[in-house]
C-alpha positions as semicolon CSV with decimal commas, in nm:
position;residue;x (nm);y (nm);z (nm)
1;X;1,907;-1,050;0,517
2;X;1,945;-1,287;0,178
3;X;1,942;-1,127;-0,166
4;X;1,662;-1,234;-0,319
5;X;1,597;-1,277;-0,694
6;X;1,320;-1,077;-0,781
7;X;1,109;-1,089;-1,117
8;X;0,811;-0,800;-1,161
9;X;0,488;-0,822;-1,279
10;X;0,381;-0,558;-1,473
11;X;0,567;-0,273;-1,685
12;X;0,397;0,062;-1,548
13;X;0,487;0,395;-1,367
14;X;0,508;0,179;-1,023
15;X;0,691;-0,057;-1,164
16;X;0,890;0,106;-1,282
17;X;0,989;0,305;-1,007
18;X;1,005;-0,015;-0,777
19;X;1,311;-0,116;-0,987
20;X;1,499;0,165;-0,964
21;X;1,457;0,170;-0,593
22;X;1,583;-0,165;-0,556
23;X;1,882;-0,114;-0,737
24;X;1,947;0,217;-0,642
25;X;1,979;0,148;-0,246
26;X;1,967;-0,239;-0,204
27;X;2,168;-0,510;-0,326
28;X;1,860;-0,668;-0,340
29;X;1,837;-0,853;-0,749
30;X;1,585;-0,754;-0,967
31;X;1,652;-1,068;-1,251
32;X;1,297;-1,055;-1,503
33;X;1,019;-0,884;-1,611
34;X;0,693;-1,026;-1,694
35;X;0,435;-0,877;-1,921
36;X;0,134;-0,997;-2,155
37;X;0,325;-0,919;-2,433
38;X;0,678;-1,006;-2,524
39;X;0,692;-0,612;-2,686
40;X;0,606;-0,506;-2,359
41;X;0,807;-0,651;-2,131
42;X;1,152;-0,598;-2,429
43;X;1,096;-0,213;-2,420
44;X;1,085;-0,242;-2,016
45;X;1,425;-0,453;-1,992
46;X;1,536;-0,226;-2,218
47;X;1,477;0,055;-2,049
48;X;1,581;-0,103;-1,710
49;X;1,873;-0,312;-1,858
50;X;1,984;-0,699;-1,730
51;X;1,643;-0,832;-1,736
52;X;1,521;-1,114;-1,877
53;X;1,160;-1,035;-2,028
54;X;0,862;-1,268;-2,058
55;X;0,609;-1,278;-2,280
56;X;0,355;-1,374;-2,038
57;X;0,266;-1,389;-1,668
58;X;0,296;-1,722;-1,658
59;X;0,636;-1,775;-1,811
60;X;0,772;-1,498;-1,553
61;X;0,653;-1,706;-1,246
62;X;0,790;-2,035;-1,372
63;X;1,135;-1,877;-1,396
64;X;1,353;-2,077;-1,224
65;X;1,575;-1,789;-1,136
66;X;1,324;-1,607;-0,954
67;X;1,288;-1,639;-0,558
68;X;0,975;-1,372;-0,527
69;X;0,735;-1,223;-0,740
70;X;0,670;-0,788;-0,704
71;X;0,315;-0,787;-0,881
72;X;0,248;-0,447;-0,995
73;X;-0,047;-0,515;-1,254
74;X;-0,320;-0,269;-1,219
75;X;-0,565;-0,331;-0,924
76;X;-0,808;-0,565;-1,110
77;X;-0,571;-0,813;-1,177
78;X;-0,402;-0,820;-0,797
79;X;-0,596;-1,131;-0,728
80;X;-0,474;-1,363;-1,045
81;X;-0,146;-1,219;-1,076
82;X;-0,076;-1,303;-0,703
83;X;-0,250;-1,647;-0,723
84;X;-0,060;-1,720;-0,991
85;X;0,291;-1,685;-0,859
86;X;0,172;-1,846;-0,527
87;X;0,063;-2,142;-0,743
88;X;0,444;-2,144;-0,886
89;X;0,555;-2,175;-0,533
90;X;0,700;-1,812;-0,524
91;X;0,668;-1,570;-0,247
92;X;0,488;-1,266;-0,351
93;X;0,484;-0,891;-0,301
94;X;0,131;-0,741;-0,384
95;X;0,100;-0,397;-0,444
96;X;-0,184;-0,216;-0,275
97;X;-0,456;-0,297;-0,243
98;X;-0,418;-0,682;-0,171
99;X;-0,726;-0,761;-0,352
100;X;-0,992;-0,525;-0,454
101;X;-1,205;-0,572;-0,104
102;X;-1,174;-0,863;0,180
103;X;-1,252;-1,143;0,058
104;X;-1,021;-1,117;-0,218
105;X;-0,731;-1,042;0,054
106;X;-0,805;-1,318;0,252
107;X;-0,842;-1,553;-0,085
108;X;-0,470;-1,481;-0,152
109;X;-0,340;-1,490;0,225
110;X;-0,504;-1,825;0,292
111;X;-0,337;-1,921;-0,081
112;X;-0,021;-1,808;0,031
113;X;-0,029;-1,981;0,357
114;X;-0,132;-2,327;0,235
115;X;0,162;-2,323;-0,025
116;X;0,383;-2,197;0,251
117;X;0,541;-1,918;0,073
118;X;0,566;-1,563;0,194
119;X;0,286;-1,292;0,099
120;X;0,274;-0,946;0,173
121;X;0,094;-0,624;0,032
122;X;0,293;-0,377;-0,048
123;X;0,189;-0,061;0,178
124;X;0,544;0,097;0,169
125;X;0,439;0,383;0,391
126;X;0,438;0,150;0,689
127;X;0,817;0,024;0,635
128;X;0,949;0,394;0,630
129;X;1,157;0,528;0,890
130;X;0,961;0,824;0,909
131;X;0,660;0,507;1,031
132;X;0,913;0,349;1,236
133;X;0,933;0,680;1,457
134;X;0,549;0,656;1,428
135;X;0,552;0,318;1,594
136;X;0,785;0,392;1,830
137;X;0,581;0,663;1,963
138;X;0,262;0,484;2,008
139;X;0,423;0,221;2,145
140;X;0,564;0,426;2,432
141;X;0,261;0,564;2,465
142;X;0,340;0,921;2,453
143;X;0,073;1,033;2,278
144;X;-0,145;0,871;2,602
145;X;-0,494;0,760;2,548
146;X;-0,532;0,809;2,147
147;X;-0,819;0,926;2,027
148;X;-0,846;1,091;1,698
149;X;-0,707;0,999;1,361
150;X;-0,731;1,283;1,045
151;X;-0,599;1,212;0,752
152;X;-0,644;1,295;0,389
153;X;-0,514;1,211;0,040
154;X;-0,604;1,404;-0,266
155;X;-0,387;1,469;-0,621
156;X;-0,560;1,540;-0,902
157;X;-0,563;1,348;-1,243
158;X;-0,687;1,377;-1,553
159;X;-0,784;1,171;-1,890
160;X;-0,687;0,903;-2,016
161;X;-0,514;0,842;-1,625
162;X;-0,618;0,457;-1,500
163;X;-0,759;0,601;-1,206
164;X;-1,080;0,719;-1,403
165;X;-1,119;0,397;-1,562
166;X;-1,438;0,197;-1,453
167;X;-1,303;-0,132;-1,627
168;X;-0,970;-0,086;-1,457
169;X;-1,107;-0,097;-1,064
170;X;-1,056;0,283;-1,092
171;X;-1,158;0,559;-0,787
172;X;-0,962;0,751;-0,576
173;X;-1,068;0,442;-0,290
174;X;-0,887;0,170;-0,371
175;X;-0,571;0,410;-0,509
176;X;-0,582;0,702;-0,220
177;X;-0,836;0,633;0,042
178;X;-0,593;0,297;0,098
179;X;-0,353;0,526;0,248
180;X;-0,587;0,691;0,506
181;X;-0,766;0,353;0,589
182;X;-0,459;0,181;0,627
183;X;-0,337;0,446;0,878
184;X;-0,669;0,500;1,077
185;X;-0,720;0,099;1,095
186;X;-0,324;0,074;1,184
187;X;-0,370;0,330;1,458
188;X;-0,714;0,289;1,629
189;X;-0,764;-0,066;1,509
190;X;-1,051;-0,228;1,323
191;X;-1,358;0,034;1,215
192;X;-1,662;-0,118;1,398
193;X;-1,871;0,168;1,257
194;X;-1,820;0,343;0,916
195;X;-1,974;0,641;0,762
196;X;-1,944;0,747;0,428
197;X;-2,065;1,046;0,156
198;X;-1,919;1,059;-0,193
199;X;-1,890;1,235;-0,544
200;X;-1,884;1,032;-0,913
201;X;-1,720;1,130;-1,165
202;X;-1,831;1,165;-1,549
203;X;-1,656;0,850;-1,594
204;X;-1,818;0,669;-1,326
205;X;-1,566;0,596;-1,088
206;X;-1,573;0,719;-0,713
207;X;-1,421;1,090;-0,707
208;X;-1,394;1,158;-0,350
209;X;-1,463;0,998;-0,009
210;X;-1,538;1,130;0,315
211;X;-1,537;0,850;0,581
212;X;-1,604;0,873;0,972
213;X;-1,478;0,558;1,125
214;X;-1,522;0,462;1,482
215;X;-1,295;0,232;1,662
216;X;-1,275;0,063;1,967
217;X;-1,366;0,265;2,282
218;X;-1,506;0,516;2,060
219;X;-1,183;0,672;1,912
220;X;-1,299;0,791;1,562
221;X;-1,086;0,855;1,246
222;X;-1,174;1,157;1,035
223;X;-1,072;1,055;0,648
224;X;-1,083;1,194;0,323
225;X;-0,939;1,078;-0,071
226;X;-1,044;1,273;-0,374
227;X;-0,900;1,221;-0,731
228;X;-1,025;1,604;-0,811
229;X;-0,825;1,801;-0,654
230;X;-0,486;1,852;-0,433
231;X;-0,510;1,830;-0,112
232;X;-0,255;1,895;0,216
233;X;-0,273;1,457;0,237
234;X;-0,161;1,559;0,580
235;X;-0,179;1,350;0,846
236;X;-0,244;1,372;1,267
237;X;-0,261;1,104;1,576
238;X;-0,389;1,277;1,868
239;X;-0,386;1,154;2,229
240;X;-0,458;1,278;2,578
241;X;-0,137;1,394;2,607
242;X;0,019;1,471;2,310
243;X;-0,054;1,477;1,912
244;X;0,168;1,367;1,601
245;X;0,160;1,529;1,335
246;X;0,255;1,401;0,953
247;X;0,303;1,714;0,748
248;X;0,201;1,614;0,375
249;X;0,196;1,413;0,189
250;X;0,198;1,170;0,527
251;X;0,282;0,857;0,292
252;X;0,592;0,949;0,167
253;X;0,936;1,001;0,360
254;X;0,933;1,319;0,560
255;X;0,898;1,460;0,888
256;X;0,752;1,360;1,254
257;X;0,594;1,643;1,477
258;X;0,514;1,597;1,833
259;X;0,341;1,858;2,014
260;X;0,250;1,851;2,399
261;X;-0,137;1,869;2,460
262;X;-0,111;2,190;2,604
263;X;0,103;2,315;2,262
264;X;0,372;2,412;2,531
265;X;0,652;2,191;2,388
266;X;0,704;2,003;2,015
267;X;0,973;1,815;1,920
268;X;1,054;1,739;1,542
269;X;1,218;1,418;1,431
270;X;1,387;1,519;1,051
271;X;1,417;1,251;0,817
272;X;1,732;1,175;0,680
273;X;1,589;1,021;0,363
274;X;1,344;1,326;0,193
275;X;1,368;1,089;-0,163
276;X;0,985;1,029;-0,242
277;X;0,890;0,718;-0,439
278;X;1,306;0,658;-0,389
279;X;1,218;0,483;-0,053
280;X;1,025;0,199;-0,200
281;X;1,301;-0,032;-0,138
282;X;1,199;-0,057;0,237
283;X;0,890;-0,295;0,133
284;X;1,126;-0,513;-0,044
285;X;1,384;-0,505;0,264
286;X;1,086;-0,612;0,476
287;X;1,038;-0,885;0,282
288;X;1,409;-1,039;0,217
289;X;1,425;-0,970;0,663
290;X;1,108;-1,182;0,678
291;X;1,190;-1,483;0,405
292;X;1,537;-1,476;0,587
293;X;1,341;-1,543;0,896
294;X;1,146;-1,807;0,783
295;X;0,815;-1,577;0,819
296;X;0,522;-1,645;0,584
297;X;0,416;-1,240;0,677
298;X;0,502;-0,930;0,809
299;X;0,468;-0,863;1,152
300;X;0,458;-0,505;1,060
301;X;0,211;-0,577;0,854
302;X;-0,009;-0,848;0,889
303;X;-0,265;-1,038;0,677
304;X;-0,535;-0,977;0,931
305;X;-0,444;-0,593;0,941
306;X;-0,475;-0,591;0,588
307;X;-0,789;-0,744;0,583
308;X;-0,930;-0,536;0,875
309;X;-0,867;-0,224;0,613
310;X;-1,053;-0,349;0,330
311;X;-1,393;-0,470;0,555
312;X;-1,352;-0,062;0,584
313;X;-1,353;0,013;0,240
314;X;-1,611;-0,264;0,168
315;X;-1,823;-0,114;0,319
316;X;-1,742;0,310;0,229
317;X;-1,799;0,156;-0,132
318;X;-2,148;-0,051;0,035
319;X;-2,257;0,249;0,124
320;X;-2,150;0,454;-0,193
321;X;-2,280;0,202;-0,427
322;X;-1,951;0,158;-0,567
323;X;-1,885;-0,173;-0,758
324;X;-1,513;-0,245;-0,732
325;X;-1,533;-0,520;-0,979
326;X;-1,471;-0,424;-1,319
327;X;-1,841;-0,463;-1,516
């Protein structure tokens, strides 16, 4: 796959993180930093070393030197941070969510597609190995008919955190319930019937979710995301004839379970990579495999799959009277 020249979008923890990931298990080039301050973005090159800092958004996506843009700005800001490197004809990594609901995704998809350059969100659970094992089991059907989905993602966080900030698209939805929307809607397909009951918090952002979705043929997902507490954020597929399990936190590298239907027989795939927030670098190989194929998107993870996720969370928040955009 080509070494692409990558310039980020944002100083913060995931940013952060994304960076070292790159460099430490890739030869994959992080080159600039962008920021809305020139302060900003020094003290992150500093920290990072070899990167050329920006004052501005702007003046990081009209860098000549870089091939794709990683936009890690806080959720609100997804949809003109990504619409702005598309506009500077650079391919674009968008951390999760896409956009804060569907229209939003499909706004920078349809962008992305019309300027021909490469867009993907950035759902690095689905470009683990641990997932790949995933895949490979459903595909080989030998789980059988699947059925059931249960899955849940709760840490707990406290003040002055993002995630309880109203004018920052805050809630454990968009941040956590992603995660077990993105797998139910990944494994069972689109929801064609959602259900929803939820807790605010003090600062007026969604606390926790509890969401029964029902999918084609009637399979149903069972999911959960709080902000309040800590959870298992375990994770099971269940068929006729056998059931996966994710032991927690199902996002991150770690194990694959398989257990027979009669609990007879379980086999354990181990995985050889146990390094957390490490394994971020498999979003960014997805995308220097797909730009090296010519590919405008992921097979593994499509725009359409994407979307299909958010019309679920459009509606949980519908129903919860949640308004995603900030005032």
């Amino acid at each position: 796959m080509p070494v692409l020249r990558w310039g980020v979008l944002g100083t913060g923890w995931i940013a952060s993180r994304f960076v070292a990931s790159l460099r430490a298990s890739t030869t994959q080039q992080v080159v600039a930093v962008g920021s809305r301050s020139q302060a900003s973005a020094d003290a992150f090159a500093r920290r990072k070393g070899g990167l050329r800092a920006h004052p501005s958004h702007e003046a990081l996506v009209s860098d000549p030197d870089v091939d794709v843009v990683y936009v890690a700005t806080p959720h609100h800001a997804h949809l003109a941070s990504a619409l702005l490197a598309v506009g500077a004809g650079k391919h674009v990594l968008v951390e999760k969510p896409l956009g804060l609901d569907a229209t939003e995704a499909r706004s920078i998809s349809a962008a992305a597609r019309s300027a021909g350059v490469f867009c993907m969100e950035a759902m690095w659970t689905l470009f683990l190995p641990r997932f790949d094992v995933v895949r490979q089991v459903l595909e080989a059907g030998l789980l059988g008919d699947v059925r059931t989905v249960i899955a849940d993602h709760g840490e707990h966080f406290d003040p002055p955190h993002r995630i309880l900030d109203p004018a920052m698209a805050g809630g454990s939805l968009l941040d956590l319930g992603t995660y077990v929307t993105t797998l139910a809607t990944w494994a069972l397909g689109p929801a064609l019937r959602v259900l929803a009951t939820g807790e605010t918090t003090a600062s007026g952002v969604n606390g926790q979710a509890a969401m029964l979705l029902t999918h084609a043929n009637d399979a149903t997902s069972v999911l959960h995301s709080t902000l309040l507490t800590r959870t298992p954020t375990s994770a099971t597929i269940a068929g006729t004839e056998a059931t996966l399990t994710l032991p927690g936190p199902f996002f991150m590298p770690g194990d694959v379970v398989v257990t027979s239907a009669d609990g007879s027989r379980a086999v354990t795939w181990t995985d050889p990579e146990p390094f957390g927030h490490g394994a971020l670098f498999h979003s960014a190989l997805e995308v220097a495999r797909c730009i090296g194929d010519g590919l405008l998107g992921s097979p593994l993870h499509t725009a359409e799959s994407v979307q299909a996720n958010m019309r679920a969370l459009d509606e949980v928040t519908r129903q919860l009277g949640i308004a995603t955009a900030p005032g």
